[in-house]
N, C-alpha and C positions, 0 to 999 in steps of 0.2 A: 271605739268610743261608744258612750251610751247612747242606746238609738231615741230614748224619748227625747225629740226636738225640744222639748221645753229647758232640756238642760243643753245646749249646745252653747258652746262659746267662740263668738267670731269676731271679738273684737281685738283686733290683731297688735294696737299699740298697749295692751294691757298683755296680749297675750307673750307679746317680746318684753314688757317687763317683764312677767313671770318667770320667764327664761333665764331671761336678766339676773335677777335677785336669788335663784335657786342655784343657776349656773353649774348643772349637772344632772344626768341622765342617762338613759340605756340607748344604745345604738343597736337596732338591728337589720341586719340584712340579709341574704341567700347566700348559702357558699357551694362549691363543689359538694363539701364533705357535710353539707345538711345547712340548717337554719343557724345563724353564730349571732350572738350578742356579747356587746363590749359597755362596758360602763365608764363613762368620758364627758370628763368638765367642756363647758363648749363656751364660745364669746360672739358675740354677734359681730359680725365684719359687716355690715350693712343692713338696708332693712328684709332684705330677702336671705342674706347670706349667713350661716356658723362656722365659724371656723374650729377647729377641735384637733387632737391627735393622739395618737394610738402608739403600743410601744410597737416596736418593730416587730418583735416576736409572736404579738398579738393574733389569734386563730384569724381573725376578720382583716388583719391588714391588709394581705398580698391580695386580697380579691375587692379590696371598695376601689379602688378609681376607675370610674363609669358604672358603677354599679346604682340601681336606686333602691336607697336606705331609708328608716323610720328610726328619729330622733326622741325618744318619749321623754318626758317628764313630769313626776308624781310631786303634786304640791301636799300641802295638811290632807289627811283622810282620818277618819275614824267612823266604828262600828255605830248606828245610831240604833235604840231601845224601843220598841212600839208602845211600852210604856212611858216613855218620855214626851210622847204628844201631850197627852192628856186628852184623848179622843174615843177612847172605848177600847174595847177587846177585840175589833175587828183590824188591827191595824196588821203590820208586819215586819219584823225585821231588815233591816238595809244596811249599807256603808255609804256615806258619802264624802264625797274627795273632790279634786281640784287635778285636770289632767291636761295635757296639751303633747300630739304626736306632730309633728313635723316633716315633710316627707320629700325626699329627691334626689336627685344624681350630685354624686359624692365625685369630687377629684379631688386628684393629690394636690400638694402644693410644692413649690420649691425651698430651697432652706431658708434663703430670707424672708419670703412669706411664714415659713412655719418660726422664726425668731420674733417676726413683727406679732404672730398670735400670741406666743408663749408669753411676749412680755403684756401685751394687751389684758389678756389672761389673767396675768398676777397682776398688773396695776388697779384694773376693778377690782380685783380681793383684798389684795392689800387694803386699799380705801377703806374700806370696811372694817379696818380693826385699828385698835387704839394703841397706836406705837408709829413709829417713824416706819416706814414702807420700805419692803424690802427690794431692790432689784440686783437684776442681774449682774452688775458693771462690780458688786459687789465679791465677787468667785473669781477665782482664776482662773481666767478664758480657756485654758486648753481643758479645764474638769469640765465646763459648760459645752465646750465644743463635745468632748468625749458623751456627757450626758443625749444632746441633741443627736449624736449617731445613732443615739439608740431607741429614737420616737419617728414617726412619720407623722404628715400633718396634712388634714383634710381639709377641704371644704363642701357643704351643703347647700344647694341653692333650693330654698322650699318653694317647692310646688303647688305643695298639698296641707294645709291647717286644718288641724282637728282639733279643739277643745272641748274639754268638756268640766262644767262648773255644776256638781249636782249636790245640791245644798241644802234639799227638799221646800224647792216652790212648790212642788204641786202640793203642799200641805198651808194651809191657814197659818198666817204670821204670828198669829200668840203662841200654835201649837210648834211651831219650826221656832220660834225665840224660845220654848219652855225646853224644847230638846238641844240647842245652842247650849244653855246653862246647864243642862244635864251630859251635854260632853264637857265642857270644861274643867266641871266637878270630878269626872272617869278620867282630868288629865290631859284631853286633847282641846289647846286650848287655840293652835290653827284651826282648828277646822270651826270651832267654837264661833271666831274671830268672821271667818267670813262668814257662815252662817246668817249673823249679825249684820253683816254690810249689805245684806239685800234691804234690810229696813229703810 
């Protein structure tokens, strides 16, 4: 995460919405055969816990339970302009984003654990879209049963929260609002958005 403390984020019930609402990210951890990332929708099973899972075949499956992993997840970012301050010639180039790494020991789960995530899983997403919600009870059990042979399912218990929210406070509010308007106009109009909500 970025080390200027001015951008750290630790407010942890904003930081599990965030999670919450993106509800996807890169898992990495150590293997035998080197460094392995997996890219894995995850649900929050409690306020410390994610539950998530992986296909079977997956490089990182057979080596996460008991291992300790990092859960990343990249919110809105975008390139910001030194001429968009409106502060002189002396300024400099950056990116500003919205990030949160999650950190800890990974165990497996059992099959009704990893059924109770899967549908946990789809019931938040579902919610989320404008149509009658899909589940599971809908397939025929034995294609559901066949699909689940072929995923394993985790859990993370975090240890460790990193956020980072860097949005450029360290710049004067008219000059950080005039570069907001000037991302949104280049398109990025997450990062625009919070940018903004420091006001």
């Amino acid at each position: 995460m970025h080390p200027n403390p001015g951008f750290r984020w630790e407010d942890r019930d904003a930081i599990r919405a965030f999670v919450r609402e993106i509800a996807f990210g890169q898992l990495f951890a150590a293997t035998p055969d080197g460094p392995r990332v997996a890219q894995v929708p995850v649900v929050w099973l409690d306020d410390t816990t994610i539950g998530l899972h992986l296909a079977r075949g997956n490089g990182l499956t057979r080596h996460l339970d008991g291992a300790t992993a990092v859960f990343a997840v990249l919110g809105p970012d975008g390139y910001i302009s030194p001429d968009w301050y409106g502060l002189g010639p002396d300024q400099v180039p950056t990116w500003n984003y919205a990030a949160v790494e999650l950190e800890g020991p990974v165990r497996h789960m059992d099959r009704d654990a990893l059924i109770a995530q899967v549908d946990r899983l789809t019931a938040e997403n579902e919610a989320r879209l404008p149509k009658p919600a899909w589940i599971r009870d809908k397939m025929d059990p034995r294609k559901i049963d066949t699909l689940l042979n072929g995923i394993v399912g985790f859990t993370l218990e975090v240890t460790a929260w990193r956020g980072t929210l860097k949005l450029g406070q360290n710049k004067p509010e008219a000059a950080r609002l005039a570069a907001a308007d000037a991302s949104e106009t280049a398109g990025r109009r997450g990062i625009a958005q919070l940018m903004r909500s420091l006001a």
